[in-house]
N, C-alpha and C positions, 0 to 999 in steps of 0.2 A: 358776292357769292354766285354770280349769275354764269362766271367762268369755270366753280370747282366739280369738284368730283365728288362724289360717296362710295360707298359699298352696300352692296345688298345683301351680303352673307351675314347671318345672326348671331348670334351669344352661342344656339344651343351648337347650330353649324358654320363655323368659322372657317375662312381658306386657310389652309395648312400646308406649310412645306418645312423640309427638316432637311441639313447636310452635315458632315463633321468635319470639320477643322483642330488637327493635331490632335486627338482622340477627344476632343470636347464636341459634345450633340449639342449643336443647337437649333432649336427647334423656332418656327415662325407663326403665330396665331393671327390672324384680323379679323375684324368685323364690324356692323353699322354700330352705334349707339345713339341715342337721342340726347344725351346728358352727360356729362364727364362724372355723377355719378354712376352712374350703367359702368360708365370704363373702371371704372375700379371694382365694380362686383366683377366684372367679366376677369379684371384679372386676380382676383381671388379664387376663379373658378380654376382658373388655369392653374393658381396655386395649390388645390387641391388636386387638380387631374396627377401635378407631379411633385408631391409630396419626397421626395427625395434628389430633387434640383437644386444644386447651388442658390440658383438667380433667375427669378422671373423679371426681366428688366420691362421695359414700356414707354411707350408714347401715345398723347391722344389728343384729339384735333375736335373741337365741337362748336358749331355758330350757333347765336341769339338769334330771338328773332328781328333784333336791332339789327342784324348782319354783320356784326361782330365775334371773332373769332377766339377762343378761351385754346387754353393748352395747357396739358401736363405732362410729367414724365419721370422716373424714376429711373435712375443706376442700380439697385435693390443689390447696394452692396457692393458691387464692379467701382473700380479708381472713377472718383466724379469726370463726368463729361464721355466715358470712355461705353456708355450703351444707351441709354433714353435719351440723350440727345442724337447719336449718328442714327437713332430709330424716325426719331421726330424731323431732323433732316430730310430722311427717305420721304415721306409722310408729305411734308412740302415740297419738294421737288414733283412730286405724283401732281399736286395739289389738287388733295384729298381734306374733305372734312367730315365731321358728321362720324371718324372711326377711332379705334384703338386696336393698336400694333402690340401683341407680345411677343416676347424674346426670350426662350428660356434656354437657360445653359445646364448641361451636365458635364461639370467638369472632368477633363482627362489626366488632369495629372502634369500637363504642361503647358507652362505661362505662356501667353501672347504676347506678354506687352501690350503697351497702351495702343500704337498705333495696330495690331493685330485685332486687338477688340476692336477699335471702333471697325476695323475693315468688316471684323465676321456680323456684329449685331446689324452692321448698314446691311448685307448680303440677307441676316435672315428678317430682315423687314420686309427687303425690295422682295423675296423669293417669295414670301406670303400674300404678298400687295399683287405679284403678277399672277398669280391662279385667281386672286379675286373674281366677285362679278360686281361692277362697276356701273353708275348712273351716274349719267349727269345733274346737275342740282339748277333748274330753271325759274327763275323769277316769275311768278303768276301772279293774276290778279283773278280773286275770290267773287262769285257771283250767284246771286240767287235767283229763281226765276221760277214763274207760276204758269202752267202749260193747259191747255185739253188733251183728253190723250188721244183724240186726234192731229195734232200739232206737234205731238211727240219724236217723232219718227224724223218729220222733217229737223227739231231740233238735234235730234242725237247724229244726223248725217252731217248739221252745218258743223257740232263740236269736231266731227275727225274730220272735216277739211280745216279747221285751225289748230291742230294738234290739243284742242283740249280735253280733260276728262270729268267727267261726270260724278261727286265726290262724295254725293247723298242724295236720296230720295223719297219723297212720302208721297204714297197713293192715297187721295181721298175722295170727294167729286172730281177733284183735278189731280194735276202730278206739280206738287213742291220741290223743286231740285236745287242742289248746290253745285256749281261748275266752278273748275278753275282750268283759268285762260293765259297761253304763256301770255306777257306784257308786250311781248312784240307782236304777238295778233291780235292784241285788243281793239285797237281801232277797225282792222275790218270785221272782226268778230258783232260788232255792235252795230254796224254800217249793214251786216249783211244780214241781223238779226231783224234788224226793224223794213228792211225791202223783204223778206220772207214774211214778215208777218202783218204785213204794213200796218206796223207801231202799236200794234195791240199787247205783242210780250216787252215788258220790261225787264230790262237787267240791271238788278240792285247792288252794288258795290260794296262788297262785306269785306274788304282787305285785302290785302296783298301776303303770300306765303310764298316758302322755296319746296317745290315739287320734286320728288327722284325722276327724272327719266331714265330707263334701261337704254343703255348704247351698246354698242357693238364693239365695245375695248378689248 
């Protein structure tokens, strides 16, 4: 998972694009979800936004925290293979996880054929996926760490020179933080932790998670 992608747009605001092919609208929905539960409310919702649609078709991409990757997809009616697979297609090609792609058609009145669906549903996946806003998905390792808040300051500077961030915190006599560290600057992260503090902070090893980073896609 340390190569893919996500989406940052939500359930309530999703990227949208729409074109028509031979008077059928087809309309493009994506967004993040955490669970291929979520994808299927989300595309419920959709079914409601358009309650007079032929076909809300779909595809949707979501890792474990095993880093294993689950997937679904529906034709919701369209000839098998000929929409939630050329959606889920797109979907990998991007390689994208973590979202759900819908597809909704309002038919025009004249057939595509098979091979014209799968052209238009790939077109309005890819058309929704390219307005997205996009993160990359970063392998971290998870750390805890007990501060003065005098020490603070220096700690929050050494996290942005290893691109980590900062993911909870309690104020009490001291400051209790949770950090997460991409995997590839773990070792100088720890290296430079302990010559700034000379060894007095520790950093406690609570796991490893996959982080969004915002890119510049």
């Amino acid at each position: 998972m340390a190569d893919l992608i996500t989406l940052l747009d939500t359930a309530k605001a999703p990227a949208h694009a729409a074109f028509v092919e031979k008077k059928s609208e087809f309309i493009g929905d994506a967004c993040h979800i955490d669970s291929l539960e979520e994808a299927v409310a989300f595309v419920e919702s959709i079914r409601e936004q358009h309650p007079k649609a032929r076909h809300v078709a779909y595809a949707a991409i979501c890792g474990g925290d095993d880093g294993r990757l689950s997937e679904r997809m529906s034709d919701d009616g369209e000839p098998s293979g000929t929409a939630g697979k050329p959606i889920l297609d797109v979907i990998r090609a991007n390689g994208l996880t973590d979202c759900v792609v819908t597809v909704t058609r309002y038919f025009g009145g004249i057939l595509l054929g098979a091979g014209g669906l799968i052209r238009a549903y790939a077109s309005g996946a890819a058309q929704a996926i390219s307005v997205a806003h996009k993160a990359d998905i970063v392998v971290c390792d998870r750390y805890g760490l007990t501060v003065d808040y005098s020490q603070l300051g220096a700690l929050q500077q050494l996290l942005a020179t290893v691109g980590a961030e900062q993911d909870s915190s309690e104020y009490t006599d001291r400051v209790s933080l949770e950090v997460v560290v991409p995997v590839a600057q773990t070792e100088l992260f720890n290296t430079r932790l302990q010559e700034m503090f000379n060894a007095t902070v520790r950093a406690r090893h609570l796991g490893t998670s996959h982080v969004a980073k915002a890119s510049q896609r």
